[in-house]
DRENMAR-39694 format. One record per residue (C-alpha): z, y, x. Coordinates in nm, 3 decimals, always signed. Each point is the difference from the previous one (the first is absolute). Layout:
residues N
@z = Z | y = Y | x = X
...
//
This chain:
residues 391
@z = -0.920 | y = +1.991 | x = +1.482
@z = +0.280 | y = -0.124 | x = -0.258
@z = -0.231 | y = +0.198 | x = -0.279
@z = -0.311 | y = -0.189 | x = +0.100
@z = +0.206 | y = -0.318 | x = -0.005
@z = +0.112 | y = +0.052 | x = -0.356
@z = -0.334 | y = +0.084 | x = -0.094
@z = -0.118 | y = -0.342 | x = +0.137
@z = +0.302 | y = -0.162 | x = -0.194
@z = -0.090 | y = +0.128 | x = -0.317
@z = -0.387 | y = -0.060 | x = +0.054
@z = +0.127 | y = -0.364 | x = +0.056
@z = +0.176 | y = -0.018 | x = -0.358
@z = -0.266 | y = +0.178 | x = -0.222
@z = -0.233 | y = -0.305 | x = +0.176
@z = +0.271 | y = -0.262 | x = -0.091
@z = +0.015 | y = +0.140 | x = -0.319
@z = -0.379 | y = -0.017 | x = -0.051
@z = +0.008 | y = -0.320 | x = +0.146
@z = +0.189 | y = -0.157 | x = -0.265
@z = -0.241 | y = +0.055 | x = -0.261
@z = -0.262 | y = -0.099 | x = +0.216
@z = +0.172 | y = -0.368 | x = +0.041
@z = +0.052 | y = -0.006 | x = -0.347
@z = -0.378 | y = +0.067 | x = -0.072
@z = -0.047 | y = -0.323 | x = +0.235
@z = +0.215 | y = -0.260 | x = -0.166
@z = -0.142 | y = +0.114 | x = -0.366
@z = -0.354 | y = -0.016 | x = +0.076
@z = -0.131 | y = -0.327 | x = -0.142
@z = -0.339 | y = +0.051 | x = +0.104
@z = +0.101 | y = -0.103 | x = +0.348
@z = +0.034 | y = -0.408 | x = +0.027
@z = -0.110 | y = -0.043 | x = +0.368
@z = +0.224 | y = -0.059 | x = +0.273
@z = -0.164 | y = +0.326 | x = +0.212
@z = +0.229 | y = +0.287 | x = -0.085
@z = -0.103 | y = +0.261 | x = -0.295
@z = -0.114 | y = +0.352 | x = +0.062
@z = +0.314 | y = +0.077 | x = -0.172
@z = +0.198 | y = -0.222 | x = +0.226
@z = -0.177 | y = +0.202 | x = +0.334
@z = +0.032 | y = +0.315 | x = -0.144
@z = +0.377 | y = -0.061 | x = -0.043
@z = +0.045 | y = -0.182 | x = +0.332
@z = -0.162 | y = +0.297 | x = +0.200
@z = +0.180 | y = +0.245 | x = -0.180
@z = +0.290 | y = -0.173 | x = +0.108
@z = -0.055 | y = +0.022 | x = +0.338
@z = -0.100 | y = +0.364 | x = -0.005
@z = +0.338 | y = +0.057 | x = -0.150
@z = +0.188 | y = -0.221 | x = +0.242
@z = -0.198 | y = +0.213 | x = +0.278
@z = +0.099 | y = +0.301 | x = -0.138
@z = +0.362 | y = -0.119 | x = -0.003
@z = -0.025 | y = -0.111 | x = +0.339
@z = -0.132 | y = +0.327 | x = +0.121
@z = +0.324 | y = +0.126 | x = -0.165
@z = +0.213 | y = -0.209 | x = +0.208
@z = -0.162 | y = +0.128 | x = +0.319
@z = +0.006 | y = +0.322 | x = -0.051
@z = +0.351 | y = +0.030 | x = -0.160
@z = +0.098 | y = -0.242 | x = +0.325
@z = -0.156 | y = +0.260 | x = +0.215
@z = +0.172 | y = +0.346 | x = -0.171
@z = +0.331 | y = -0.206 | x = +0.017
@z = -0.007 | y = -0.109 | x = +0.322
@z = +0.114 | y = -0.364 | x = -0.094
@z = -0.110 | y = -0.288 | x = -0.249
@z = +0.007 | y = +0.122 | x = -0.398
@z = +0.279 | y = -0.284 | x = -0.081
@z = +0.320 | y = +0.194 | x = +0.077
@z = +0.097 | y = +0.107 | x = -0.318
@z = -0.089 | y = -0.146 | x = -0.421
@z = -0.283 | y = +0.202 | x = -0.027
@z = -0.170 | y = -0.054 | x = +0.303
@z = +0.078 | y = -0.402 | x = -0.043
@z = -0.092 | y = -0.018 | x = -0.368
@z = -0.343 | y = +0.130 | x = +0.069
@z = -0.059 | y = -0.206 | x = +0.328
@z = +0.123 | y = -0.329 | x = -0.192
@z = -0.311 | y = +0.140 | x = -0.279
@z = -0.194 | y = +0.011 | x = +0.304
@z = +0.066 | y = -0.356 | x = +0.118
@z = -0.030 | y = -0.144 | x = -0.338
@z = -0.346 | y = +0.111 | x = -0.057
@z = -0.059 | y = -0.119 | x = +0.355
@z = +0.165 | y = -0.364 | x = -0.040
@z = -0.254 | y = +0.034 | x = -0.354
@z = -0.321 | y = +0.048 | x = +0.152
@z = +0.052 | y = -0.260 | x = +0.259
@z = +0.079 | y = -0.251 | x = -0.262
@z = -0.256 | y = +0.117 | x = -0.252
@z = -0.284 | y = -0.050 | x = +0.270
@z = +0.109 | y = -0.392 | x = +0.025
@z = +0.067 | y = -0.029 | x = -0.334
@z = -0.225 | y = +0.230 | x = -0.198
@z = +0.240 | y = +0.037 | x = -0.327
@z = -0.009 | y = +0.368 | x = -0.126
@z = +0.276 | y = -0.073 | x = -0.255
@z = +0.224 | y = +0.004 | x = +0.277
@z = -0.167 | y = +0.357 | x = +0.102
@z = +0.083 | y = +0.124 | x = -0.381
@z = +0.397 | y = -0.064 | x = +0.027
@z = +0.012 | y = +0.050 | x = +0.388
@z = -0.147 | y = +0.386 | x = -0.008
@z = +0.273 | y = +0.070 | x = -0.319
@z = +0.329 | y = -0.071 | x = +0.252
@z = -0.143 | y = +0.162 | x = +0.275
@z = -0.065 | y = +0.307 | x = -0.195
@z = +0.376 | y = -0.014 | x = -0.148
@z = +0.066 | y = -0.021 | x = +0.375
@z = -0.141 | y = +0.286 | x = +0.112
@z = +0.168 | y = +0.211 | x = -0.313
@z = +0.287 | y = -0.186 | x = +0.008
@z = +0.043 | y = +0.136 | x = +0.345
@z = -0.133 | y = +0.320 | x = -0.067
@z = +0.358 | y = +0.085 | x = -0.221
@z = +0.198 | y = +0.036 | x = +0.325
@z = -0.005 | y = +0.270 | x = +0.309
@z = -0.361 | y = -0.037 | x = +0.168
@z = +0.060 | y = +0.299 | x = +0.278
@z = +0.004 | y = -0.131 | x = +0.309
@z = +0.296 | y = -0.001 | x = +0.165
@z = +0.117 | y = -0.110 | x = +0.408
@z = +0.126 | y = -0.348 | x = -0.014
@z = +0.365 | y = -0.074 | x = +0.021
@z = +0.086 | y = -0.135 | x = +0.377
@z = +0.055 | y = -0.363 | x = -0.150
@z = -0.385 | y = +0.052 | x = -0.062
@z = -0.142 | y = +0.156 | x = +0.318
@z = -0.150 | y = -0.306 | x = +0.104
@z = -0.355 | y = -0.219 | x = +0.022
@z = +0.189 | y = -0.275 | x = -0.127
@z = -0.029 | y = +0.219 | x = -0.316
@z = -0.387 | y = -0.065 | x = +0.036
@z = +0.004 | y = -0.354 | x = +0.037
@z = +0.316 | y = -0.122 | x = -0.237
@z = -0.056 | y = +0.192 | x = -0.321
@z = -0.374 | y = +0.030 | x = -0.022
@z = -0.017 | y = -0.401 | x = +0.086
@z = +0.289 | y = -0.020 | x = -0.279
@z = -0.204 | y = +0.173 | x = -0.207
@z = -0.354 | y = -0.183 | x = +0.037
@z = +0.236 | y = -0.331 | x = -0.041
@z = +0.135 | y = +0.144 | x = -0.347
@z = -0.352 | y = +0.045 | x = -0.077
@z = -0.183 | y = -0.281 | x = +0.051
@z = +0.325 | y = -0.175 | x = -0.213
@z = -0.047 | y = +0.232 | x = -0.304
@z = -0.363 | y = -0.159 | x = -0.019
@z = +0.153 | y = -0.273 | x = -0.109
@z = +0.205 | y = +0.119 | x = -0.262
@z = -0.285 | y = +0.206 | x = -0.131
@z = -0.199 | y = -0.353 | x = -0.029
@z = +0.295 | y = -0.137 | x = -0.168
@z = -0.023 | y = +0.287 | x = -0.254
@z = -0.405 | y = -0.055 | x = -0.055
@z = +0.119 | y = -0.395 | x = -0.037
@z = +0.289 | y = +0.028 | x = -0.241
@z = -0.209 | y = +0.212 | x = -0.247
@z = -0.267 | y = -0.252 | x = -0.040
@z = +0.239 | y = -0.326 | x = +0.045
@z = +0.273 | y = +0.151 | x = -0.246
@z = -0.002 | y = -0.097 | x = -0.357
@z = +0.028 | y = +0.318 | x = -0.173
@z = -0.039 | y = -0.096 | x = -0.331
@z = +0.351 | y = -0.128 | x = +0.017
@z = +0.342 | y = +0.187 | x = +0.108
@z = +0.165 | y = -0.185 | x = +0.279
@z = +0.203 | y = +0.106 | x = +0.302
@z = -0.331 | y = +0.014 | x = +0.206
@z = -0.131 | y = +0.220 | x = -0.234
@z = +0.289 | y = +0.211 | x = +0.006
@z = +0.010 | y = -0.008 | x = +0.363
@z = -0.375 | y = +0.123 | x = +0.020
@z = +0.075 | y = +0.310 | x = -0.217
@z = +0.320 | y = +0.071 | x = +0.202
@z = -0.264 | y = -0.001 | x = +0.294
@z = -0.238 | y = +0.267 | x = -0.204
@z = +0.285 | y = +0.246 | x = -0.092
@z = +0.147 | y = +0.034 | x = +0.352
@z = -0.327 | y = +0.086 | x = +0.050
@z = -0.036 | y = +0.267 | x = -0.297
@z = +0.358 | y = +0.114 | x = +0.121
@z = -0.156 | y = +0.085 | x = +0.386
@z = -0.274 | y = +0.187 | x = -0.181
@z = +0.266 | y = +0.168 | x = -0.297
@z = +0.223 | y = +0.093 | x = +0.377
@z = -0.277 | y = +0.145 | x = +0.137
@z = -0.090 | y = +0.202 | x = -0.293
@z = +0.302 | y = +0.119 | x = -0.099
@z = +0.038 | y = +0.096 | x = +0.356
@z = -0.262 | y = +0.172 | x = +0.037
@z = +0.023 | y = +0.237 | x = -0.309
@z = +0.385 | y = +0.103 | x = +0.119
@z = -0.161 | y = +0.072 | x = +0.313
@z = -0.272 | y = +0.244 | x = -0.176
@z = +0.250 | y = +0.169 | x = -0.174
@z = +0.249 | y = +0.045 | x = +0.317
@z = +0.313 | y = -0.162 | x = -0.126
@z = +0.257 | y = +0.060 | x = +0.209
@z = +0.365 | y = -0.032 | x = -0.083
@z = +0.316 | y = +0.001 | x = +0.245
@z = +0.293 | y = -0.166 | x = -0.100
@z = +0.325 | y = +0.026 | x = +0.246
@z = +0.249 | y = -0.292 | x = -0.004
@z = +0.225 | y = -0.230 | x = +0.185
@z = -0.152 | y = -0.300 | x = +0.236
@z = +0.230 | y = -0.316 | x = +0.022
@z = +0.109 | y = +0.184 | x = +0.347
@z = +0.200 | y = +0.234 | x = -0.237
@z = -0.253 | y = +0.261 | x = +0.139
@z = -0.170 | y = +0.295 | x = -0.125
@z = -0.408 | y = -0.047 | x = +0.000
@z = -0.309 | y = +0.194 | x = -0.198
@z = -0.258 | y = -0.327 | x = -0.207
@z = -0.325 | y = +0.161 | x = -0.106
@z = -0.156 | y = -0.157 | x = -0.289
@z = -0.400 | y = +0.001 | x = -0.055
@z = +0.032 | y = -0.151 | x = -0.308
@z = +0.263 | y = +0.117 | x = -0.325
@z = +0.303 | y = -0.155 | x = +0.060
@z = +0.122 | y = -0.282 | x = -0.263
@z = +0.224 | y = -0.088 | x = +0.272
@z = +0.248 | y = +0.178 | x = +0.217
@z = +0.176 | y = +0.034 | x = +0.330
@z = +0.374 | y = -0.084 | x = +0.006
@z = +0.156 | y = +0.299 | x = -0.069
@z = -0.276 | y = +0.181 | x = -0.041
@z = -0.066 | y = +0.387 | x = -0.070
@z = -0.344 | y = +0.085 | x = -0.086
@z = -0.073 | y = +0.344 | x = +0.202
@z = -0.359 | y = +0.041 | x = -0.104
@z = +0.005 | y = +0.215 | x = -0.372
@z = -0.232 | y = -0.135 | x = -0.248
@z = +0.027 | y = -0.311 | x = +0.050
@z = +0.094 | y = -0.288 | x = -0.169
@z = +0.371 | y = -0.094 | x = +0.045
@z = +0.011 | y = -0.363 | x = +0.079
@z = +0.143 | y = -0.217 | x = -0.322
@z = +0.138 | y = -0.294 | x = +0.243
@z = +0.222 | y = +0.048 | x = +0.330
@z = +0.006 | y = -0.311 | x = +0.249
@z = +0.240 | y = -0.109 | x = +0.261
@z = -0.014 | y = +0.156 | x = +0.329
@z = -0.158 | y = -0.342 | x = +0.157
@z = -0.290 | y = +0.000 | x = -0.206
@z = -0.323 | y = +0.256 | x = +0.110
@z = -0.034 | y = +0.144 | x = -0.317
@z = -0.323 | y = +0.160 | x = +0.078
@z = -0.167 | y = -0.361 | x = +0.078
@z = +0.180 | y = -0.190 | x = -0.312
@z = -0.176 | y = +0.388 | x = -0.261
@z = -0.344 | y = -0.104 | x = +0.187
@z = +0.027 | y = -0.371 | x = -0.092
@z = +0.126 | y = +0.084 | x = -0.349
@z = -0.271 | y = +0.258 | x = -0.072
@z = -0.273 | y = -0.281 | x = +0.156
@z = +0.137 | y = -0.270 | x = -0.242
@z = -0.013 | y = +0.229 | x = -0.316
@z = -0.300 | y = +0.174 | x = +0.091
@z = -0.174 | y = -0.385 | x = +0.102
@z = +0.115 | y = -0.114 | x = -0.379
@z = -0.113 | y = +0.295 | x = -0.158
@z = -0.378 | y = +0.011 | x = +0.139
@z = +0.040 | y = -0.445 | x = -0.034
@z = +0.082 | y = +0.095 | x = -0.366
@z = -0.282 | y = +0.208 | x = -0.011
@z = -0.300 | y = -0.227 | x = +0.144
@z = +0.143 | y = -0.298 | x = -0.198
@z = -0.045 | y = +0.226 | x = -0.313
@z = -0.376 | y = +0.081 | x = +0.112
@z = -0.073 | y = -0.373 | x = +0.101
@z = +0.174 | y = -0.172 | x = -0.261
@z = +0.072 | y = -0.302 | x = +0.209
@z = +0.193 | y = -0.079 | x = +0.365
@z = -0.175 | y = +0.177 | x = +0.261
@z = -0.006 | y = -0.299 | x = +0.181
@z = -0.225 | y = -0.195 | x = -0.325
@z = -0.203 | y = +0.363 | x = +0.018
@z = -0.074 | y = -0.073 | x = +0.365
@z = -0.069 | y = -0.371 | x = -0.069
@z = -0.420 | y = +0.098 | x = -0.013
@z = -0.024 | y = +0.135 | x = +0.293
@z = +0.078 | y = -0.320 | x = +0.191
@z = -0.157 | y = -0.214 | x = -0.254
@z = -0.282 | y = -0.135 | x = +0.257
@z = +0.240 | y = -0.019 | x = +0.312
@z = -0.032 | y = -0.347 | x = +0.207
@z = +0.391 | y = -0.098 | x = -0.052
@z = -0.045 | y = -0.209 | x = +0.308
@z = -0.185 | y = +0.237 | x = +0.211
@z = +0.279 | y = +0.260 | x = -0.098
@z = +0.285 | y = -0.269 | x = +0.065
@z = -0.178 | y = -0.021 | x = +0.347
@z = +0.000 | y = +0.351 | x = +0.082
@z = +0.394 | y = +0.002 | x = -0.121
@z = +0.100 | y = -0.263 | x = +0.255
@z = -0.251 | y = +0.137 | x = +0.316
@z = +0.135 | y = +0.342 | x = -0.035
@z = +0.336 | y = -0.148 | x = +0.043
@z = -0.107 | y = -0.243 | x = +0.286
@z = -0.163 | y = +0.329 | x = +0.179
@z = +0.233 | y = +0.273 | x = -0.058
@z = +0.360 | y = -0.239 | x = +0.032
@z = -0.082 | y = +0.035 | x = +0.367
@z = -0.087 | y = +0.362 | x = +0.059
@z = +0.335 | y = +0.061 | x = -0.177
@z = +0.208 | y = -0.214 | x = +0.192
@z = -0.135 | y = +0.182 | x = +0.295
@z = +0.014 | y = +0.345 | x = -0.140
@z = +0.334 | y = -0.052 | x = -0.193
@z = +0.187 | y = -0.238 | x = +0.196
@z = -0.069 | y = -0.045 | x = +0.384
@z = -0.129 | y = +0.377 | x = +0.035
@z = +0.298 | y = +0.148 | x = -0.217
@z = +0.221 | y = -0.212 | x = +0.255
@z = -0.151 | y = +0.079 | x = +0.308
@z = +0.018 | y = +0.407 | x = -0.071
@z = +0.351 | y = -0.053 | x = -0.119
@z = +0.145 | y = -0.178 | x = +0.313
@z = -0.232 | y = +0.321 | x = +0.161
@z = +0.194 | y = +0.284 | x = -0.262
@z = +0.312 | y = -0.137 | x = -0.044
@z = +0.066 | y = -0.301 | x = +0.252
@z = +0.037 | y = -0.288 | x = -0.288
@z = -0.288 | y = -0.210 | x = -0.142
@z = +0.163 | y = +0.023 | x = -0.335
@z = +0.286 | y = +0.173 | x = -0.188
@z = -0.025 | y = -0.095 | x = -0.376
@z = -0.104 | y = +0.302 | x = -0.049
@z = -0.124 | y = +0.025 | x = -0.402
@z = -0.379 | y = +0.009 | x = +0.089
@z = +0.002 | y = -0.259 | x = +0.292
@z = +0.131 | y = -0.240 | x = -0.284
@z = -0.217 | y = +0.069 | x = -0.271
@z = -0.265 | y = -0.024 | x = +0.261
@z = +0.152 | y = -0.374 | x = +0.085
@z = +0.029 | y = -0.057 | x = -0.342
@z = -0.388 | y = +0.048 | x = -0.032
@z = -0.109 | y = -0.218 | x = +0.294
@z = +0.209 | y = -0.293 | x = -0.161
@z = -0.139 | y = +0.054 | x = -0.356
@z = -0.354 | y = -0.010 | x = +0.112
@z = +0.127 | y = -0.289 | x = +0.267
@z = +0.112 | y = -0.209 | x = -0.282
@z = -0.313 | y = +0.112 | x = -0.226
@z = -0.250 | y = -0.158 | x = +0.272
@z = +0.221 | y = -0.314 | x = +0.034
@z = +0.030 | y = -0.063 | x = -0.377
@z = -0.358 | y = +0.044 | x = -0.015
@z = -0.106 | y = -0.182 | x = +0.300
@z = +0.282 | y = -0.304 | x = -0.045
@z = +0.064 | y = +0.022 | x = -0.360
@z = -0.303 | y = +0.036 | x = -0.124
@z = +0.050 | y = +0.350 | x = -0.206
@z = -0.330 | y = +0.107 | x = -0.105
@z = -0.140 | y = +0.215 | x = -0.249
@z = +0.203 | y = +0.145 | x = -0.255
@z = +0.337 | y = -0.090 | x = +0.240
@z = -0.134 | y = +0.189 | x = +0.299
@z = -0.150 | y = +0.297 | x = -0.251
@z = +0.384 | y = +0.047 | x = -0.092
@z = +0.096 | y = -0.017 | x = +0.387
@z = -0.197 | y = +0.232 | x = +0.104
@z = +0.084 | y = +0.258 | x = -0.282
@z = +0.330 | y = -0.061 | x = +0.072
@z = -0.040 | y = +0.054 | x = +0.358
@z = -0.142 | y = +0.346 | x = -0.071
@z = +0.261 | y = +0.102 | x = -0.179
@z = +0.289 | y = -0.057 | x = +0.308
@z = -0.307 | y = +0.197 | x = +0.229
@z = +0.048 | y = +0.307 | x = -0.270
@z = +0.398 | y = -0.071 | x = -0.039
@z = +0.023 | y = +0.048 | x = +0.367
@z = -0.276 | y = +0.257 | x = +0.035
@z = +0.182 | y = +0.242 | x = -0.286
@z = +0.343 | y = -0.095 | x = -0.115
@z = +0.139 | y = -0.097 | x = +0.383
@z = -0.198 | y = +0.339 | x = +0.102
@z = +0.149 | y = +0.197 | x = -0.256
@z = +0.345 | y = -0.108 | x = -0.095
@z = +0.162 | y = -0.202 | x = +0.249
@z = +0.105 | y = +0.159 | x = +0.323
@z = -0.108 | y = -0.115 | x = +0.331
@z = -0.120 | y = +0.020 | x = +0.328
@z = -0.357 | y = -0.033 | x = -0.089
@z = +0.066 | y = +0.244 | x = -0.371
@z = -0.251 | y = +0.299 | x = +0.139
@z = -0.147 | y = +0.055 | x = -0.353
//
């Protein structure tokens, strides 16, 4: 059963993958100027949908081989947050009917997936903190609210590259192009990951924790960074050049460093090929967007998925935490970055409900907002300890 769900899960990102060209096939043919959708624009949709299917079937059938929901561990959320974000897209697309949204939606959900795909996928029993239903009903709820918010920074994206002046340098356009090479770095991550992992790196390094103990790090990438203390054990391989202090996870801080300089290297690369910002490169494909109709679907994916979250997140987390471990709340790292979340996109609605923030102001919210949903979804996951750190 766990083979047949991988096979679904891959079947699900070749169609993504496909999918994306079939969007941008859509938006760039001019010989559509109706308001009834293209036969580019329903080709891409129902691909789409048989890839979100597919996906879907790999939730079930993983859920059923594992005895529990797929969201217990960074793999099996990654890919079920891919899941719900094509979900919260073809809801919205179907009141909407914008298939530029469809061109940069299927792109994250497919970085996702792989994104996901660089950690342990075996399934494994859950941890007795975990060995619940509230399991079920917190974190996938949680994760359908996360969703449903990313649509909105994915608008904002699709707004800012039409709305931004980028014929001029100016700390919006800066901004924008910081946006496009985290991007490039999630892709440079993923293939630099991915090639260690073909070639079965592998290299243990003993040292010293901060507990003045003796432990074994494995390394799956070449280590530019080392362990305090360390002693590589594994011959062949590179000695690391650096040694940090015992309360830094050395592993973690040679994975960032190798994203960063791998991210600049392939962003040095594509600016070479394009000759321009990436962002002014994408500027054509959203040349024909609606900025209102986008700025509408910005603000009514935060008005729809604000609430799912503050159930998921919030009043579920609470309730199976007075169940676990007889408190609503602890300060534990993730319940306040969760917190943290629910006010940003609290205040976003009231500045744009009460203050009047439209348009380019609420584009830059909602990118923003994003960004804490993937701050809490990677960095909190992988580098600061907690109750809720399963990754």
């Amino acid at each position: 059963m766990a083979a047949i769900s991988s096979t679904f899960l891959y079947i699900a990102f070749i169609v993504y993958l496909i999918g994306i060209f079939l969007f941008g096939g859509s938006i760039r043919d001019k010989r559509h100027k109706s308001e009834k959708m293209s036969k580019w624009t329903v080709i891409a949709v129902t691909v789409t949908i048989i890839g979100l299917i597919s996906q879907i079937c790999y939730f079930i059938t993983r859920w059923i081989a594992s005895g529990h929901a797929p969201v217990s561990n960074l793999f099996e959320f990654a890919t079920a947050f891919a899941m719900m974000l094509v979900l919260a897209f073809i809801v919205i697309f179907f009141i909407y009917k914008t298939p530029a949204i469809g061109l940069f939606t299927l792109p994250v959900a497919i970085l996702l997936i792989a994104y996901g795909s660089m950690f342990p996928n075996e399934i494994s029993p859950l941890i007795p903190a975990l060995q619940s239903d509230w399991l079920h009903i917190h974190v996938t709820t949680a994760a359908l609210g996360q969703a449903v918010l990313s649509i909105s920074a994915i608008a904002g994206i699709v707004y800012l590259l039409k709305a931004v002046d980028q014929s001029v340098s100016s700390w919006k356009t800066f901004w924008l192009e910081f946006i496009m090479y985290t991007v490039v770095t999630t892709v440079a991550f993923v293939l630099i990951t991915s090639a260690f992992r073909v070639a079965d790196y592998q290299a243990e390094y003993k040292w010293i924790n901060k507990y003045d103990k003796e432990e074994i790090m494995e390394y799956h990438l070449p280590a530019l960074v080392g362990p305090h203390k360390g002693e590589l054990l594994t011959e062949g391989k590179m000695e690391a050049p650096v040694e940090l202090p015992a309360y830094f996870s050395a592993r973690k801080a040679n994975t960032v460093i190798w994203s960063i300089a791998s991210g600049l290297l392939l962003y040095g690369i594509i600016r070479l090929i394009v000759r321009k910002r990436i962002s002014a490169a994408l500027h054509p494909l959203v040349r024909n967007v609606n900025l209102d109709l986008v700025d509408e679907i910005g603000y009514r994916s935060v008005a729809i998925g604000f609430p799912i979250f503050t159930l998921g997140a919030l009043i579920f987390a609470m309730i199976w935490a007075q169940i676990a471990w007889t408190r609503f709340w602890a300060w534990d790292p993730k319940e306040v970055w969760a917190l943290i979340t629910w006010l940003f996109y609290a205040a976003y609605l009231h500045l744009r409900l009460s203050k009047g923030w439209h348009g380019e102001k609420s584009a830059w919210l909602g990118v923003i907002g994003f960004a804490i949903i993937m701050f809490n979804f990677i960095f909190v996951n992988l580098v600061i300890a907690g109750l809720h750190s399963y990754a």
